[in-house]
N, C-alpha and C positions, 0 to 999 in steps of 0.2 A: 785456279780453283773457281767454281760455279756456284750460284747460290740459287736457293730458289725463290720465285717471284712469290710478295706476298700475298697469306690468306690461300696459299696455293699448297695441296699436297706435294708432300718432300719426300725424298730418300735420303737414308743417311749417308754423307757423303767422306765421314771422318769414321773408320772404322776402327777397331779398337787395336787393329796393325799399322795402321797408317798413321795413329798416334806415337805408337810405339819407333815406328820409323821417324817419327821427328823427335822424339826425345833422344833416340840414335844420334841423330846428324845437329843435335843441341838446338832444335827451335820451340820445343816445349818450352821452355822457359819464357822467353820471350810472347808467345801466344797466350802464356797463363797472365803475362803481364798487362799485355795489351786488353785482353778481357775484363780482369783486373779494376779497370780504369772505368770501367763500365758500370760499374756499383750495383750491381742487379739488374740494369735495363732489361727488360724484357724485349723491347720493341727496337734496337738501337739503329739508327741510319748510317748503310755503307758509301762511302765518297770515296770517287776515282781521281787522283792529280798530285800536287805536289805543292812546298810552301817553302819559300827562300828567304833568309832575312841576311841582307846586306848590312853592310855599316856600311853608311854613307861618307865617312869622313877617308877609309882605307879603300873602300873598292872592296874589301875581304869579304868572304863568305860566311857570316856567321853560324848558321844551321840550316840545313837542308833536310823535308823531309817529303820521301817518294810513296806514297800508299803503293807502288807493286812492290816494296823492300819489305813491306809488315808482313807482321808475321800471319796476318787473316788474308793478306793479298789487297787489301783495302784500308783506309783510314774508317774507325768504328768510330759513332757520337751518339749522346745520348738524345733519344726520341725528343724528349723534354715535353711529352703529355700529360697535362695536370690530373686527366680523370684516371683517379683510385681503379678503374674496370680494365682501360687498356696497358695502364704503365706503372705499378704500387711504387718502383721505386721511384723514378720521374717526378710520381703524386707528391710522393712524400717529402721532394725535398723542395717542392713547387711551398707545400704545405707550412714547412718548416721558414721558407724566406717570408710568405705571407704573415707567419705571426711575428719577426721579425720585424717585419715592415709595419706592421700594426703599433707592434710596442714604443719602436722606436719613437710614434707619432704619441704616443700617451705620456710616455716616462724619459725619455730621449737616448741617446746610443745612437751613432752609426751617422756622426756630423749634425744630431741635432740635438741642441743645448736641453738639460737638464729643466731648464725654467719652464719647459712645453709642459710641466706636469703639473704648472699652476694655471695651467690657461682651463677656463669653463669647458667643459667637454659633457657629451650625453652619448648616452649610445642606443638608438630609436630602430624598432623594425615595422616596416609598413606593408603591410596586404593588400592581398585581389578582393574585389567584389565579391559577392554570391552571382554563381549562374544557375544554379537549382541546388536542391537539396542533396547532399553526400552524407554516406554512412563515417562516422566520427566516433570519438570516445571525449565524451561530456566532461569538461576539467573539473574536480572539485573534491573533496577530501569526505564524502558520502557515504557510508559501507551500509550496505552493499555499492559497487561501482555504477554511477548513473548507466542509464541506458542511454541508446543511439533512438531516434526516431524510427527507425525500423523493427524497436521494439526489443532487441537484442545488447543483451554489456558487452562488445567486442572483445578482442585480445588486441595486444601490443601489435602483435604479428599477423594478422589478421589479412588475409586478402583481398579483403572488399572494400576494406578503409579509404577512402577518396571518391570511391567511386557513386556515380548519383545515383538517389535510391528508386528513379523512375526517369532511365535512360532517354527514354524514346523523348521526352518534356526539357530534357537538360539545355543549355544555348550552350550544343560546341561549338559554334560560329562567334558566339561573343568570348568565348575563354580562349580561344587561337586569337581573336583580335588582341582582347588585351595584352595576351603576352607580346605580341609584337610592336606592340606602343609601347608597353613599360619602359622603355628607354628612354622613349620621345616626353616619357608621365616625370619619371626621373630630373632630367632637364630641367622641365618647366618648376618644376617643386622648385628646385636650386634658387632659380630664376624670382620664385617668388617667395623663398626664404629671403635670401638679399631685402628685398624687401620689404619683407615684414622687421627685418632687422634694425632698416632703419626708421621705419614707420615707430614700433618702439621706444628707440632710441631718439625720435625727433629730431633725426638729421635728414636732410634731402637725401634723395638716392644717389645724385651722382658724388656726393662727397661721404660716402659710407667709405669706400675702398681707401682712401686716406686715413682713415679711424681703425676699423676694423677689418679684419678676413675671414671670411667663412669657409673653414676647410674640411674635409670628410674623405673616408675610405670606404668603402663597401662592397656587400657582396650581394649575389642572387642566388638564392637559394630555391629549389619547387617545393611547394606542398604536396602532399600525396593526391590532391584532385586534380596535379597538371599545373598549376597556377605557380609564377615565380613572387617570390615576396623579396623584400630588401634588408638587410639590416646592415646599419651603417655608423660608424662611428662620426660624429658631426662636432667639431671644435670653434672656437672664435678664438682669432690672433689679434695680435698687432696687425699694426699699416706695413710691418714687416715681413709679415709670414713667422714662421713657429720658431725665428728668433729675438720675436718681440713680445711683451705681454700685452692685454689689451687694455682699454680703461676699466676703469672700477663699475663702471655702470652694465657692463658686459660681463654678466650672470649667466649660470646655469640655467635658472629661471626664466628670465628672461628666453634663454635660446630654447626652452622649453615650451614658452606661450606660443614664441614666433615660428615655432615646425608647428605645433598645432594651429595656426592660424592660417599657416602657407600651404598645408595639409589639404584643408578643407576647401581650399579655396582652387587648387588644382585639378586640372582638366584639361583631355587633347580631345579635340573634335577630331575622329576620323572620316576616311572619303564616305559617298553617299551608295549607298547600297541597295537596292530594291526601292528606289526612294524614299528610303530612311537614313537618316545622316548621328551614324552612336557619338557618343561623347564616353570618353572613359576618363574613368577617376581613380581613387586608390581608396578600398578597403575601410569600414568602417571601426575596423579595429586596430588604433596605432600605439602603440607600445611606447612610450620615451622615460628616459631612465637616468639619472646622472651618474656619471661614473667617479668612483671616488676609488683613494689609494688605499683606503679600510674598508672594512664591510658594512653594510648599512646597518643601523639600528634593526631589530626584529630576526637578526640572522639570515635577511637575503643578503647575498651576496654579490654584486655587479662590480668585481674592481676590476684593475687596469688585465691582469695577469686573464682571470675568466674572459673578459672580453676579445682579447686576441685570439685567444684558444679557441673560443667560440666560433671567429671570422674565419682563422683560417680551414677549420676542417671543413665547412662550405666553401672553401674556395676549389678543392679539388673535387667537390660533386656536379655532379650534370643534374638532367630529371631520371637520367636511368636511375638512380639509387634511391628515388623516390617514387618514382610510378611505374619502374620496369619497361620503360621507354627504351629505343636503342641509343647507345653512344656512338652512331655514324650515319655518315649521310645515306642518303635515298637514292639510286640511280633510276630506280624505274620502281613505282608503287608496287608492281607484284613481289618485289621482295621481300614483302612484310609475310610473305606465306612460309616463310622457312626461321623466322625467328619467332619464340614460341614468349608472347608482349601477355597483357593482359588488354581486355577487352576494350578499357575505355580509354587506356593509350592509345590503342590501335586506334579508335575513333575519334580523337582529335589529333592522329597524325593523315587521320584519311582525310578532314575537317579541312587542315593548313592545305593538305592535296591540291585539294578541289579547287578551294580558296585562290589556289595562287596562277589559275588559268584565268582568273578576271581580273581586266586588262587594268582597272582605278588600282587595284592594289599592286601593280609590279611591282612598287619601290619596295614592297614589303620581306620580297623574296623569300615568299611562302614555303615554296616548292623544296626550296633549299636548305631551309630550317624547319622542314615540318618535323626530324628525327628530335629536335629540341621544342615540338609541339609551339611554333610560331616564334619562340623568343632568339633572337639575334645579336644582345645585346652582350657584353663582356662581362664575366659574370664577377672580377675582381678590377673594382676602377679606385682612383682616387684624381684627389685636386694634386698640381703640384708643389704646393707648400707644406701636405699634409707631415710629411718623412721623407726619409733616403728611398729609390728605387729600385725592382727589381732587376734591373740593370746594373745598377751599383753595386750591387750584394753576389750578380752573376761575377760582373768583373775581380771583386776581391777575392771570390773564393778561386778563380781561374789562377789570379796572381798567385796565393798563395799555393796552389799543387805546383805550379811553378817552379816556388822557390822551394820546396819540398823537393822536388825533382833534382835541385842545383841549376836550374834556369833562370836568369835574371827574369822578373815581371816586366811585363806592358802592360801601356794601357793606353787611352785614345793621345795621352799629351806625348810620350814616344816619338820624335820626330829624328832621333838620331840612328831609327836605323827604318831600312826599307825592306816592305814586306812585298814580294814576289808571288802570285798565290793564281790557281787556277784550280779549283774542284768541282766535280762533276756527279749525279746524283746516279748512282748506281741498284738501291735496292734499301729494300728494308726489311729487318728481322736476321737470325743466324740459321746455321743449319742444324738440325736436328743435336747433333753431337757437338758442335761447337755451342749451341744453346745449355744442353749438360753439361758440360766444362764450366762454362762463365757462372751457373750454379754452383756451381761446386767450388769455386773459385772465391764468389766473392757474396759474402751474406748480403739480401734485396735491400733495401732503403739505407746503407751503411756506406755511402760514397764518401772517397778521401773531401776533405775539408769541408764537409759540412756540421753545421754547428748544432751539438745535439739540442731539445724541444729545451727551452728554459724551465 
């Protein structure tokens, strides 16, 4: 059986007799299974080889399995692409571990004690700069709806929303830089939260980590003018991590002065540029919020449940879903002529372009990131004390299809039996008619042991 190469025009190669012929000869069954397994992937990767597991103690063979025995002619896996554009189901269950993982760190579940729901917690989003003026929709509860500086009350939907309202004056050169620092801005904040932590608190710096921990998850999200912003859940532990509590003196408040303090006071000098050396910083407008297990006085609401919810459905956006950016690399800049971007995307990915042919900035690998308009960074981080991890939560749900199966689980401590294994990357995507089937087969985001949205 042949597949075709991706992003590549297909023929159908399963015709609706040659279906018929294997439900004849009884492999239907088997094929619907195998798809089955696949839980909607749209994009799933075909592997050529085989996997043996021995028991070490008999020499016996405990299961063997051949991808040319299956019933696709290959071993299927799922893509495991977080963005909602190439993979809904992937996204979705990317989506679903991330608020998982979120909560866990809030309320505890999933190995981590119950008590993390008393430890101080905030949950802060911090912004880019201004690089010139963009058309916006002015917050405020006004009627009529404030105007945009361009003189017009926009729509929701609106197309020009990000975009500057006098192109030619905009600095895409400093909004491609920042993005590609915000990692390096990130960091350093961290760096000088600690800090401000103990400066606070009136303990030396190097005897803070003995007292407290400063742990955080977060994500990167774009704004509609290109610019990635951060929102992040930010905690104080124990000297133990999230299965101590902290001192008394280790406040919301407190961790609320000290992100404002560490805020303002961050900054990365980038390299020197026309003989100009930028300094970036973060946003004039920072957001910090305490999170509580009720709702705030006034009827806003910030508690544990909103806030996960909130993290994780940025965890599976890119900037496509916000400025119409591409979700894939660039192999040669003329490619931008065949996807139909908006204007001022295009212009700060032509921006990172250009950018990434001068030689000061190679480490920034412009060229390579310019489809994420300069930003390189991972768009879902945490410390590791914050929760359990995405690893964790892969491996339990594996265990359990597993044992659904009537297979005993593994898992890394397994030493009693030996895995024989050799697979080879053969392709990606189905055939036309086998991609109809595995539709038809198995409704998209609805994979065996995934645990529905809380």
């Amino acid at each position: 059986m042949t597949f075709p190469t991706p992003d590549a025009p297909t023929t159908p190669l399963l015709s609706p007799q040659y279906l018929a012929s294997l439900g004849s000869l009884g492999k239907l069954p088997g094929l619907v299974r195998q798809l089955t397994t696949l839980g909607g992937c749209s994009r799933p990767v075909r592997l050529d080889g085989y996997r043996t597991e021995v028991d070490t103690a008999t020499g016996l063979i405990l299961r063997h399995l051949d991808s040319a025995k299956m019933p696709a002619g290959c071993l299927l896996v799922h893509c495991g692409n977080r963005r909602t554009t190439r993979c809904p189901s992937c996204a979705e269950v990317y989506r679903q571990d991330t608020y998982q993982l979120i909560t866990a760190g809030l309320r505890g579940g999933k190995d981590v004690p119950e008590t993390v729901g008393r430890h101080p917690r905030v949950f802060a989003t911090f912004t880019a700069p201004s690089f010139g003026p963009v058309h916006n929709r002015p917050t405020g509860s006004a009627k009529p709806a404030r105007r945009c500086r361009c003189g017009q009350a926009h729509a929701e939907d609106d197309p020009r929303l990000g975009s500057p309202l006098a192109p030619d004056r905009y600095d895409y050169q400093g909004a491609v830089l920042w993005n590609a620092h915000a990692p390096a801005l990130w960091s350093r904040f961290m760096l000088n939260l600690r800090r401000e932590v103990a400066r606070l608190a009136g303990l030396p710096q190097r005897k803070l980590s003995s007292v407290v921990k400063v742990s955080y998850a977060k994500v990167a999200e774009y704004q509609r003018r290109g610019l990635v912003h951060f929102h992040a859940v930010i905690r104080l532990d124990g000297p133990e991590g999230n299965t101590s509590l902290p001192p008394t003196w280790a406040t919301a408040d407190l961790l609320t002065d000290a992100i404002r303090a560490a805020a303002a006071r961050t900054a990365v000098v980038g390299p020197e540029l026309g003989g100009v050396t930028p300094t970036f910083e973060f946003g004039s407008q920072l957001d910090v919020r305490p999170i509580r297990s009720a709702d705030f006085d006034g009827g806003t609401q910030i508690t544990e449940r909103a806030v996960a919810a909130y993290i994780a459905k940025y965890a599976t956006k890119g900037a496509e879903g916000a400025t119409g950016t591409l979700d894939r690399r660039l192999r040669l800049i003329g490619e931008l002529a065949q996807w139909d971007i908006p204007v001022h995307a295009e212009r700060m990915i032509r921006t990172a372009w250009a950018l990434g042919t001068r030689p000061e900035l190679a480490d920034l690998k412009l060229r390579a990131w310019a489809h994420m308009l300069g930003f390189r960074g991972h768009f879902s981080t945490k410390t590791r004390v914050y929760s359990t991890t995405l690893a964790d939560l892969r491996q339990a749900r594996a265990d359990w299809q597993r044992l659904q199966a009537g297979a005993p689980a593994t898992g890394p401590d397994d030493t009693s039996t030996l895995v024989l294994s050799h697979w080879a990357f053969s392709g990606i995507g189905l055939t036309p008619e086998l991609a109809r089937l595995a539709a038809a087969v198995a409704a998209p985001t609805k994979r065996p042991g995934v645990a529905p949205d809380a």
